[in-house]
VEXGUNU-814443 format. One line per 2 residues: their letters; for each residue x, y, z of N, C-alpha, C, O. Coordinates in nm, 2 decimals, padded with zeros to 4 digits. Example, Ala and Ser with C-alpha at 12.3 -4.5 7.8 and 13.67 -1.06 7.14 Angstrom:
2
AS = 01.32,-00.57,00.78,01.23,-00.45,00.78,01.32,-00.33,00.78,01.42,-00.33,00.85  01.28,-00.22,00.71,01.37,-00.11,00.71,01.29,00.00,00.79,01.34,00.11,00.80
***
This chain:
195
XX = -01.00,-00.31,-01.20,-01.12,-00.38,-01.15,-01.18,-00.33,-01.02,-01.11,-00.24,-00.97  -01.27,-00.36,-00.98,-01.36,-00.30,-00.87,-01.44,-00.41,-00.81,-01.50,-00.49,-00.88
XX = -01.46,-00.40,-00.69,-01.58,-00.53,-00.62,-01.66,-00.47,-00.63,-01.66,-00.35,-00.65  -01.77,-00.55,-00.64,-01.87,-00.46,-00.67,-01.99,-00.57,-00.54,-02.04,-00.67,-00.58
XX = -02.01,-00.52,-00.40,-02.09,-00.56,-00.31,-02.24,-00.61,-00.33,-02.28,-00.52,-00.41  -02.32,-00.67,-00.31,-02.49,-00.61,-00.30,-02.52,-00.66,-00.18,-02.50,-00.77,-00.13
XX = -02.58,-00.54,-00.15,-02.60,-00.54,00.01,-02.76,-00.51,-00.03,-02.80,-00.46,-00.14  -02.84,-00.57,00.11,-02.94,-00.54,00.12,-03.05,-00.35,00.13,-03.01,-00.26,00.21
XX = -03.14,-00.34,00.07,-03.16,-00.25,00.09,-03.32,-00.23,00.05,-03.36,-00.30,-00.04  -03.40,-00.16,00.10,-03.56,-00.12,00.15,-03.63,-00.23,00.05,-03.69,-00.33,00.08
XX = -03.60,-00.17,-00.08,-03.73,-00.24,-00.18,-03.63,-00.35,-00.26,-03.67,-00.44,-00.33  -03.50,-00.33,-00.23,-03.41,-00.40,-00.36,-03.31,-00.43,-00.32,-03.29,-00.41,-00.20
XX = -03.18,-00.48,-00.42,-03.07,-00.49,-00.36,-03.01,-00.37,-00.41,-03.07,-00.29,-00.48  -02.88,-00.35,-00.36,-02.80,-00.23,-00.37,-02.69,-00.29,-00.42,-02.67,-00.39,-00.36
XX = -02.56,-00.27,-00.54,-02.46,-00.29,-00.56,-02.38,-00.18,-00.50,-02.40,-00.07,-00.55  -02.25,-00.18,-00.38,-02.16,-00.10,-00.41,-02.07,-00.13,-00.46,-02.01,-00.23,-00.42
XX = -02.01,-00.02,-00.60,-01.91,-00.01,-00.65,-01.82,-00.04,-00.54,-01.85,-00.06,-00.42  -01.67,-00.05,-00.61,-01.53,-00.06,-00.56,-01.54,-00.04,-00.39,-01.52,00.06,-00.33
XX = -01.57,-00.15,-00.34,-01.60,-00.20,-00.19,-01.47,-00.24,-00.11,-01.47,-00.31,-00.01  -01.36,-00.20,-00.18,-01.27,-00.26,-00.09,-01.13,-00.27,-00.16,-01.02,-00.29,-00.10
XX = -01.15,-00.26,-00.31,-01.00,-00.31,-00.42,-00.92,-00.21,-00.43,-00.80,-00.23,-00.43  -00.97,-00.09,-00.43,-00.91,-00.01,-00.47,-00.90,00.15,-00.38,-01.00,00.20,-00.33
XX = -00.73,00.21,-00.38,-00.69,00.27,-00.28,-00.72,00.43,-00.33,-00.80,00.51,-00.28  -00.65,00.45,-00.46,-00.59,00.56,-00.52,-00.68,00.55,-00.67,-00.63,00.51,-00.77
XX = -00.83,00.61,-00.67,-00.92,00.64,-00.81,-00.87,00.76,-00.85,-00.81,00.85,-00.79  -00.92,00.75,-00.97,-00.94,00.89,-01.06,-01.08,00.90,-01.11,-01.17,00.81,-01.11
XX = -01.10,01.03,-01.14,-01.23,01.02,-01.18,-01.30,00.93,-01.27,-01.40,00.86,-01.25  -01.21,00.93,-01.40,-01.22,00.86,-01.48,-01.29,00.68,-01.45,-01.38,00.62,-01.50
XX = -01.19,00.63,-01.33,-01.21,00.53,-01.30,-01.35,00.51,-01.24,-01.41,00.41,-01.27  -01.41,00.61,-01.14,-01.54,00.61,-01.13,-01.67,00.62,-01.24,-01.77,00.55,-01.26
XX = -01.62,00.71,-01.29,-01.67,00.69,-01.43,-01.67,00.55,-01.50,-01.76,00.55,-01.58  -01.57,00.41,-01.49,-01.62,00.26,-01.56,-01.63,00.26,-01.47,-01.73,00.33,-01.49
XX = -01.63,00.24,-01.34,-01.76,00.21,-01.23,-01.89,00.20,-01.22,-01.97,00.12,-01.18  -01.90,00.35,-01.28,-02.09,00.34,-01.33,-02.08,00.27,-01.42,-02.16,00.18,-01.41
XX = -01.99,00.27,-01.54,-02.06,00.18,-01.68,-02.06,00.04,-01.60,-02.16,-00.04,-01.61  -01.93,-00.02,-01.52,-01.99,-00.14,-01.56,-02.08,-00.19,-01.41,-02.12,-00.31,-01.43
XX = -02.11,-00.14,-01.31,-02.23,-00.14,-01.29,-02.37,-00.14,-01.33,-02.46,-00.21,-01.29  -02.36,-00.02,-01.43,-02.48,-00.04,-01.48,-02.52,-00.15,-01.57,-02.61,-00.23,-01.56
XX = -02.42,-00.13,-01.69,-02.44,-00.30,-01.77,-02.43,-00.43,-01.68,-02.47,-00.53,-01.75  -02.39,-00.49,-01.52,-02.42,-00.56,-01.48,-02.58,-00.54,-01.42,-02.66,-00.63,-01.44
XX = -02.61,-00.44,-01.37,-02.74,-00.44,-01.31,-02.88,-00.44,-01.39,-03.00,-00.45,-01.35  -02.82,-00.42,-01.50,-02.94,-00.41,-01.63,-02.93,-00.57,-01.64,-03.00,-00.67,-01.62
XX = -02.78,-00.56,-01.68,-02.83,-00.80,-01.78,-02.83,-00.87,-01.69,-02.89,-00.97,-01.71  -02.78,-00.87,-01.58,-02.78,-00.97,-01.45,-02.91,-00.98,-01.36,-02.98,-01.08,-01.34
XX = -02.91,-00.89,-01.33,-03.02,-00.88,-01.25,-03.15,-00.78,-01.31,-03.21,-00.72,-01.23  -03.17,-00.76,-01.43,-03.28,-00.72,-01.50,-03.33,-00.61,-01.51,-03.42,-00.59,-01.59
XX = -03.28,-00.46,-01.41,-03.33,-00.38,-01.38,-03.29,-00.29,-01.54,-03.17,-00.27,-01.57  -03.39,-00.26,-01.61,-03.35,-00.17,-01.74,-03.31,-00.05,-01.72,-03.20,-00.03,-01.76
XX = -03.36,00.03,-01.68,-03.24,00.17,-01.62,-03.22,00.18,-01.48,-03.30,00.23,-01.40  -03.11,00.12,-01.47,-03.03,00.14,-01.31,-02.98,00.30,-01.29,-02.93,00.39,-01.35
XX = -03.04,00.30,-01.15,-02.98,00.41,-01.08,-02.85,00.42,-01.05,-02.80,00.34,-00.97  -02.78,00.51,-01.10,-02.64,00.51,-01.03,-02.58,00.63,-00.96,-02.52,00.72,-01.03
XX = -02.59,00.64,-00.84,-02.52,00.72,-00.75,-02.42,00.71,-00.73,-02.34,00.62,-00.75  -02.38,00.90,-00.64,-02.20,00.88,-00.56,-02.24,00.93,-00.48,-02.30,01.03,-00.45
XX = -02.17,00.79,-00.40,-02.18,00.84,-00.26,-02.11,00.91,-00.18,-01.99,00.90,-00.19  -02.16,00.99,-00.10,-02.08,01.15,-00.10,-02.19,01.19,00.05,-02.30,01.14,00.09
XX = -02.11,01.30,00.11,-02.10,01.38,00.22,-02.27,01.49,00.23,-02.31,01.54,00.33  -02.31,01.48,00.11,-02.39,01.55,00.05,-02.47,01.55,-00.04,-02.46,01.44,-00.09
XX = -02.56,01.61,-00.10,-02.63,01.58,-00.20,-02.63,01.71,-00.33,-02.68,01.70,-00.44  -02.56,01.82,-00.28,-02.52,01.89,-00.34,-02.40,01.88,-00.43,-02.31,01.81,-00.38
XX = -02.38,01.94,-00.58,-02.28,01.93,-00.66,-02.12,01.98,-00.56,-02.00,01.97,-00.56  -02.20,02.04,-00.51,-02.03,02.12,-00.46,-01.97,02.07,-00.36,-01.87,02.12,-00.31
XX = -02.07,01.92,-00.30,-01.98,01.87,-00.13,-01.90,01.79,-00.23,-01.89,01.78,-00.35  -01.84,01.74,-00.08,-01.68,01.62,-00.07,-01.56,01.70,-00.11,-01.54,01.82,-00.10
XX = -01.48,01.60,-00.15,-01.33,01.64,-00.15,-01.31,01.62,-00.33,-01.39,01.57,-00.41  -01.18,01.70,-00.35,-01.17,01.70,-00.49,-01.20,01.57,-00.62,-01.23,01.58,-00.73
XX = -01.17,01.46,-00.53,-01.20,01.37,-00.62,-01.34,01.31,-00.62,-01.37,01.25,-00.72  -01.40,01.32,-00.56,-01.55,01.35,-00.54,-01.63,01.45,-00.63,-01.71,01.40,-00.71
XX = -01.62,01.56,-00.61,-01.63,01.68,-00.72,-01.60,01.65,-00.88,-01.68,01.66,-00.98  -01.52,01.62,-00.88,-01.42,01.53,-01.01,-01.51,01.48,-01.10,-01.55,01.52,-01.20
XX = -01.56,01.34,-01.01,-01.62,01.25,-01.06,-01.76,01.28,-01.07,-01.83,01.20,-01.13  -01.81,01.38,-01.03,-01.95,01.43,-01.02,-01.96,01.50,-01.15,-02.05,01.46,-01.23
XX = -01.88,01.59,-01.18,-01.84,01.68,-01.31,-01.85,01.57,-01.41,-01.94,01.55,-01.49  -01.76,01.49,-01.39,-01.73,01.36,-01.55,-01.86,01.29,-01.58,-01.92,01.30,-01.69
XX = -01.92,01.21,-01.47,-02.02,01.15,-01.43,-02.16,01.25,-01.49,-02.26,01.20,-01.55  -02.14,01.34,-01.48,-02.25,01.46,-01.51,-02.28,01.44,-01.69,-02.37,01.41,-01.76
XX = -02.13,01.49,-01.69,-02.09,01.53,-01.82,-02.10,01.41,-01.93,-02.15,01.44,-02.04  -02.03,01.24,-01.90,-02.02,01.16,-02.03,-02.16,01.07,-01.98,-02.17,00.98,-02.06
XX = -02.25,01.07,-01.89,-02.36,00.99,-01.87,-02.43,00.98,-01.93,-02.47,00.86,-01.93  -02.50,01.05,-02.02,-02.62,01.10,-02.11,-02.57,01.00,-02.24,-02.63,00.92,-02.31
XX = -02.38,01.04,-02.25,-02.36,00.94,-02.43,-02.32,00.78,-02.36,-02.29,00.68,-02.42  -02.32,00.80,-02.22,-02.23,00.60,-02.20,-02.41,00.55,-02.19,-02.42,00.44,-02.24
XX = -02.49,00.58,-02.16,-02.63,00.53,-02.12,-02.66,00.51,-01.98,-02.75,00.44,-01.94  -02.59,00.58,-01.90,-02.57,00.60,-01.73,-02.68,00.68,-01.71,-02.71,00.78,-01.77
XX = -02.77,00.61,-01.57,-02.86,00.70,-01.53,-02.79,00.74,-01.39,-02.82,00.67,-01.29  -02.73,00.81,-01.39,-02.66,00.91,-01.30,-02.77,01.02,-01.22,-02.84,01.12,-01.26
XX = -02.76,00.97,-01.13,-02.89,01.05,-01.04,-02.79,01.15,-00.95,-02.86,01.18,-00.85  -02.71,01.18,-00.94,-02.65,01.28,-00.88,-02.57,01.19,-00.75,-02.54,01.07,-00.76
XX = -02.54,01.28,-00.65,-02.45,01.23,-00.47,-02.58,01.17,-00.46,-02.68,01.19,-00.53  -02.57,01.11,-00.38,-02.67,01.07,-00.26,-02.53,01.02,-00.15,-02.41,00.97,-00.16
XX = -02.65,01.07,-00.03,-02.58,01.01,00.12,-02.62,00.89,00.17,-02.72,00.83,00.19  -02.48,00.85,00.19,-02.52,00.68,00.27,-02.64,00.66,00.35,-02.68,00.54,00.33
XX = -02.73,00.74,00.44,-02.84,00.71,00.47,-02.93,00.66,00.35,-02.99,00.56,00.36  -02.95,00.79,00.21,-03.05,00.76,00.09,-03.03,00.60,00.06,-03.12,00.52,00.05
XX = -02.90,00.57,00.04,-02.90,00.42,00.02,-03.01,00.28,00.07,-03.07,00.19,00.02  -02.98,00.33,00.18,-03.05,00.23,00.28,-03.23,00.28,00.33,-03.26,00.25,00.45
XX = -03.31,00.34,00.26,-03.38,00.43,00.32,-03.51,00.32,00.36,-03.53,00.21,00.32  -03.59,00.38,00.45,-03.70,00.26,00.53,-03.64,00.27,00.65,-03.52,00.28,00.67
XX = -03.76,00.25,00.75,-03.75,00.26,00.85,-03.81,00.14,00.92,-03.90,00.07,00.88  -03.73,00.12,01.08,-03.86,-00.05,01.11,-03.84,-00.03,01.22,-03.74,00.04,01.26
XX = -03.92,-00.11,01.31,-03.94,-00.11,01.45,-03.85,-00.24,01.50,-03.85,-00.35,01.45  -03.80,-00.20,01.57,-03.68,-00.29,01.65,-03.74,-00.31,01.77,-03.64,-00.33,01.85
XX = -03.85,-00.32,01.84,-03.86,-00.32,01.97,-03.96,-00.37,02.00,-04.02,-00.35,02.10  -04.03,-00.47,01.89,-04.15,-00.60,01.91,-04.14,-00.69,02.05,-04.24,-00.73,02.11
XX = -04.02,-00.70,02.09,-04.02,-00.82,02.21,-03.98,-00.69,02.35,-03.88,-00.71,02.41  -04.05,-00.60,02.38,-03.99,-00.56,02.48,-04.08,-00.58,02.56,-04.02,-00.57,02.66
XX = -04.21,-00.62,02.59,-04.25,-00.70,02.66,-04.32,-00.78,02.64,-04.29,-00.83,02.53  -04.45,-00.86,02.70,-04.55,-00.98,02.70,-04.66,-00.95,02.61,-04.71,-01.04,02.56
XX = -04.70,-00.82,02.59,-04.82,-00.76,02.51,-04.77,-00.75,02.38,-04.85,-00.78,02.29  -04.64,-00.71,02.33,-04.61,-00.70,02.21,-04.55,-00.78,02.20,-04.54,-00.78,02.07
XX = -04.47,-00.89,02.25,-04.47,-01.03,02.16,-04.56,-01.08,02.13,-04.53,-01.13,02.02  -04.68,-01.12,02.17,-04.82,-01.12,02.14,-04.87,-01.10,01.99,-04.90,-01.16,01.88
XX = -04.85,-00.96,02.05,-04.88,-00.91,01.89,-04.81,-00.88,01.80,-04.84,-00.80,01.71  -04.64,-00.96,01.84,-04.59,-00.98,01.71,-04.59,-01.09,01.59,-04.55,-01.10,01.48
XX = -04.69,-01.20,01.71,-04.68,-01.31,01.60,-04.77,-01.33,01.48,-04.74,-01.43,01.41  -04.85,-01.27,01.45,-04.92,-01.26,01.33,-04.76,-01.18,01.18,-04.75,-01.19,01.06
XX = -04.68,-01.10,01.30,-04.60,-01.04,01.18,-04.49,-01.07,01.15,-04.41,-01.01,01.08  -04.47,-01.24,01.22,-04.37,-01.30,01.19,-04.36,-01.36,01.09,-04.28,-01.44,01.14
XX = -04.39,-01.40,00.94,-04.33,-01.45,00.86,-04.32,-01.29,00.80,-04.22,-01.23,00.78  -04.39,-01.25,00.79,-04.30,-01.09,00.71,-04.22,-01.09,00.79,-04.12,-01.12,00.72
XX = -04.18,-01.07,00.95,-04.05,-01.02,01.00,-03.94,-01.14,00.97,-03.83,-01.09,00.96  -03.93,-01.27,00.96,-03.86,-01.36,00.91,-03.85,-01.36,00.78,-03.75,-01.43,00.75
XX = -03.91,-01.30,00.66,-03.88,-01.28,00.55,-03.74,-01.14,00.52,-03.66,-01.14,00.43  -03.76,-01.02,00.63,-03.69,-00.93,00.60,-03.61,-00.94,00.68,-03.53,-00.84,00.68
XX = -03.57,-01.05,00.79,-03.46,-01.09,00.83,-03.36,-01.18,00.72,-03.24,-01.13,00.69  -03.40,-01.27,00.68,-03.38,-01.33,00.58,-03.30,-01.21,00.46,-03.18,-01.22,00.42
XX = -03.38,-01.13,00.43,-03.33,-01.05,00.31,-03.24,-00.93,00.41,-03.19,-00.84,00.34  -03.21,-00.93,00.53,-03.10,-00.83,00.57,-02.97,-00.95,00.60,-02.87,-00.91,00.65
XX = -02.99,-01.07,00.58,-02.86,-01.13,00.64,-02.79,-01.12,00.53,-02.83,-01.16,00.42  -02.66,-01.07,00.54,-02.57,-01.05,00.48,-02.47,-01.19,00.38,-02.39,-01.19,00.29
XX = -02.53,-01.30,00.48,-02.48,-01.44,00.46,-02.55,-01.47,00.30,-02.50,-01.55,00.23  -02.65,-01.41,00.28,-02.75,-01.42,00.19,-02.69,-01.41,00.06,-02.72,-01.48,-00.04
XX = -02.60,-01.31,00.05,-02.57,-01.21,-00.09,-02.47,-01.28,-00.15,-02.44,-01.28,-00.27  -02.38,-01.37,-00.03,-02.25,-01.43,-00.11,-02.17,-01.31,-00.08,-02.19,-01.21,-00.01
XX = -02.04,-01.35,-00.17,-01.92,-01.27,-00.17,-01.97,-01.17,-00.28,-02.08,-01.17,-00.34  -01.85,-01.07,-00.31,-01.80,-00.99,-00.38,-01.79,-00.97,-00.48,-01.67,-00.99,-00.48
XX = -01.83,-00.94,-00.65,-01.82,-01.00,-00.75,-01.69,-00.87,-00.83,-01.71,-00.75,-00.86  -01.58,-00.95,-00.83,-01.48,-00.85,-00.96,-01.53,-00.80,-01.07,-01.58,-00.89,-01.14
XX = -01.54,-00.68,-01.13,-01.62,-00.64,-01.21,-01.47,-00.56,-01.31,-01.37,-00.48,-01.29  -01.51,-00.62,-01.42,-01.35,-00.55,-01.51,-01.26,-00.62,-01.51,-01.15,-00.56,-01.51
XX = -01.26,-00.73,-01.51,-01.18,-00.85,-01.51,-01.20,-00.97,-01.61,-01.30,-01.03,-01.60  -01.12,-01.03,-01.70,-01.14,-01.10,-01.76,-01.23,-01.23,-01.76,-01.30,-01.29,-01.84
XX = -01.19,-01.27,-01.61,-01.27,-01.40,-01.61,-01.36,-01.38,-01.49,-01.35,-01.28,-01.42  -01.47,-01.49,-01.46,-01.54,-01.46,-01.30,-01.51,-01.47,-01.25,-01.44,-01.57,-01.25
XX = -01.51,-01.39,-01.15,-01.40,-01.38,-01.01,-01.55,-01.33,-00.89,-01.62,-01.23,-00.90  -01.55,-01.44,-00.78,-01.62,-01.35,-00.65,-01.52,-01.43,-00.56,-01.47,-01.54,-00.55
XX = -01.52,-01.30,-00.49,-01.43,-01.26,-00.37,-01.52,-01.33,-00.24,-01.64,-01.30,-00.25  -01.48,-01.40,-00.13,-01.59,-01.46,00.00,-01.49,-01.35,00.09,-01.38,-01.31,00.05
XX = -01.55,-01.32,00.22,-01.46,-01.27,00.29,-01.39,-01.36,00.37,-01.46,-01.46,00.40  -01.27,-01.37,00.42,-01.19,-01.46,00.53,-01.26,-01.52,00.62,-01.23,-01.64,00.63
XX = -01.40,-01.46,00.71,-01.45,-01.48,00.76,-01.57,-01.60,00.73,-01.62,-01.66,00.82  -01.60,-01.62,00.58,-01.72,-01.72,00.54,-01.75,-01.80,00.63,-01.65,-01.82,00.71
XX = -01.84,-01.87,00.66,-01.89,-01.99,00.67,-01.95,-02.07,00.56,-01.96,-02.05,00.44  -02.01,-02.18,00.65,-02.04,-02.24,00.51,-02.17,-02.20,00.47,-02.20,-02.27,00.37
XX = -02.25,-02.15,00.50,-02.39,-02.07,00.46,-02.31,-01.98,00.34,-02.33,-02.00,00.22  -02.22,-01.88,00.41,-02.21,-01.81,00.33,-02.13,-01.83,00.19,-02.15,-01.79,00.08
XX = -02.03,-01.93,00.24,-01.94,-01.95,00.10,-02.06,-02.04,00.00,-02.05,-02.02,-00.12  -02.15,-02.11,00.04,-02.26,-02.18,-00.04,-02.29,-02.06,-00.17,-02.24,-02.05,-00.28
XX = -02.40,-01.99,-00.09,-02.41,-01.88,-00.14,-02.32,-01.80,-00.21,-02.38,-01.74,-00.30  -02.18,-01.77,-00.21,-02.10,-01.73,-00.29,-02.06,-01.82,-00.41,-02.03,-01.77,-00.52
XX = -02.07,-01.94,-00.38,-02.07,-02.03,-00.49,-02.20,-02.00,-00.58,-02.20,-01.97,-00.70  -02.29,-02.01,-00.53,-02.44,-01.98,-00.61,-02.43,-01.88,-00.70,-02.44,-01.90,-00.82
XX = -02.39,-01.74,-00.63,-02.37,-01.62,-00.71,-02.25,-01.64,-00.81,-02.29,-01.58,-00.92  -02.13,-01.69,-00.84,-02.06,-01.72,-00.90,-02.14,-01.80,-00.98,-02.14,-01.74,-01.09
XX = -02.20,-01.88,-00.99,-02.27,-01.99,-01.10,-02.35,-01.89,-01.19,-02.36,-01.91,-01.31  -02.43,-01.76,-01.10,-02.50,-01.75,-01.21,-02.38,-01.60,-01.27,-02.37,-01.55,-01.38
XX = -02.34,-01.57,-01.18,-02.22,-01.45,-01.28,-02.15,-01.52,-01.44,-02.12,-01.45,-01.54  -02.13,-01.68,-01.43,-02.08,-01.76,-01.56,-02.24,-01.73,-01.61,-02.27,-01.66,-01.70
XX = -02.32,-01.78,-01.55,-02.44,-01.83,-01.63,-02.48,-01.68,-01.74,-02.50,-01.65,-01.85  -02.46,-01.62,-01.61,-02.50,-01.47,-01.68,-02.48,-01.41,-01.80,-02.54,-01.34,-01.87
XX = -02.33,-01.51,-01.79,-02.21,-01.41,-01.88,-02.17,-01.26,-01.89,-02.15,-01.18,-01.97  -02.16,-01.27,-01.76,-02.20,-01.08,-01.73,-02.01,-01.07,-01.77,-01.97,-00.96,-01.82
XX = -01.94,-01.14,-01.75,-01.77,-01.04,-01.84,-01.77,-01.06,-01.94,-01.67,-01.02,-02.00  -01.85,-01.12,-02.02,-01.87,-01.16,-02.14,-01.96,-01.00,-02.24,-01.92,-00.94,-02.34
XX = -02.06,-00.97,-02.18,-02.13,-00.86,-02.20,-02.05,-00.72,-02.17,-02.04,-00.62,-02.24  -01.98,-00.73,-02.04,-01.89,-00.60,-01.99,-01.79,-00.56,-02.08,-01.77,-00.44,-02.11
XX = -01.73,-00.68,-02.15,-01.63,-00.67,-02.24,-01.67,-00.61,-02.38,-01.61,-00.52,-02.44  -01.80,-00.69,-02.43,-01.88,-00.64,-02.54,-01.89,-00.50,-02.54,-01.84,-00.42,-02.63
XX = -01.98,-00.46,-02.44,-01.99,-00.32,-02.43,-01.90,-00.19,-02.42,-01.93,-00.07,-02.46  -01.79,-00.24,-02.37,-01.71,-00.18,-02.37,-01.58,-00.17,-02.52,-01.48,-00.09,-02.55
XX = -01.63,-00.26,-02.56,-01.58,-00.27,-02.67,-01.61,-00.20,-02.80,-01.54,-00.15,-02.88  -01.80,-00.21,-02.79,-01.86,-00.14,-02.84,-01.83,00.02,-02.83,-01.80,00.08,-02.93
XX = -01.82,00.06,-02.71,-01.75,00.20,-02.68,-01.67,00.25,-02.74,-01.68,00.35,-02.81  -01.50,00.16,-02.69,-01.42,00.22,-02.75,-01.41,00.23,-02.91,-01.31,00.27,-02.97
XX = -01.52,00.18,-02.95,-01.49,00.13,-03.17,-01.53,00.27,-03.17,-01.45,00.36,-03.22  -01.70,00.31,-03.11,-01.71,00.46,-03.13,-01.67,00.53,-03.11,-01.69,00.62,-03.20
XX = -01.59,00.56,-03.01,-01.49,00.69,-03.00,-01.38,00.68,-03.10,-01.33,00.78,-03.14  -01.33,00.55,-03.14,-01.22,00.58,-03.23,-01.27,00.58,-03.36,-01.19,00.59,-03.45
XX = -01.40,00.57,-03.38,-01.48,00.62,-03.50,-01.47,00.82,-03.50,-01.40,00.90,-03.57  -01.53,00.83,-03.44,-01.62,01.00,-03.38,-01.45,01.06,-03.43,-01.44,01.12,-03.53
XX = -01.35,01.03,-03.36,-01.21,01.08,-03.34,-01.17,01.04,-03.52,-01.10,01.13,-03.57  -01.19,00.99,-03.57,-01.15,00.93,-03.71,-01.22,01.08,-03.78,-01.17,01.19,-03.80
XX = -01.34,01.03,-03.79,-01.41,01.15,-03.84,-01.42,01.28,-03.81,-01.49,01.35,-03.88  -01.33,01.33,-03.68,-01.31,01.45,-03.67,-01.18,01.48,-03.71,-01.14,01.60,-03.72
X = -01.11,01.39,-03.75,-01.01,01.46,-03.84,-01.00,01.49,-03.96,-00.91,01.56,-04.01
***
């Protein structure tokens, strides 16, 4: 299984993969990271071809470390037949990209004229607080599972409760399972018929 985070980001949310569960991957394992990312971010949250990046040192095939490489090769290679839209490395900055001015109140003339831009700037406050997203959602797990951090309050555990309602409502292990189910029949089809 893998947490799977959504953090705030420019135009959208961002899911990261395996945010915390896990010590010792294999490629492979990155590899159902994108699948079941992607089948959550397609039926859950609607987006029909999800981007799926690795995040990485670089944006070239040949940065990071072996297991990095690894997973870029696999990721490369079985994307096209799992339905993965595999956009290559991207760098932790590409994630987060957009820029904004942090320095509206530095004096009397520009708080002034920041108040016309305060419900946009209280709207994208709103969408960077982290309290917003809830916990953690287990991905590859039989039943729903979201993770709160130790830390919660009650803003935030609300909201983790919320996101848990709609992960049942979703039925998103319900679909993960499907699909992956669907998967393995065909390979042990393909493998049938190649003998």
């Amino acid at each position: 299984p893998a947490l799977a985070g959504i953090l705030p980001s420019y135009h959208k949310r961002l899911v990261l993969m395996d945010c915390g569960s896990n010590t010792n991957c294999k490629p492979i394992n990155l590899l159902q990271f994108a699948q079941m990312s992607s089948i959550y971010i397609r039926d859950a949250l609607g987006v029909e071809k999800p981007a799926i990046g690795l995040l990485n040192i670089g944006t070239e095939e040949t940065k990071g470390n072996e297991l990095v490489r690894e997973s870029y090769n696999l990721l490369k290679e079985k994307s096209p037949e799992l339905g993965i839209n595999f956009v290559g490395n991207v760098e932790g900055r590409d994630a987060f990209s957009g820029k904004i001015d942090a320095s509206l109140k530095k004096n009397v003339l520009s708080m002034i004229g920041s108040v016309p831009a305060l419900p946009s700037l209280n709207r994208f406050k709103k969408m960077m607080d982290y309290k917003e997203y809830g916990g953690a959602l287990f991905l590859g797990v039989k039943k729903p599972v979201v993770k709160a951090h130790g830390s919660s309050d009650a803003k935030l555990f609300e909201f983790t409760v919320k996101q848990a309602e709609q992960f049942v409502n979703n039925k998103t292990v319900e679909k993960l399972t499907a699909e992956f189910e669907k998967i393995s029949k065909e390979k042990d089809t393909e493998e049938k018929i190649a003998k």
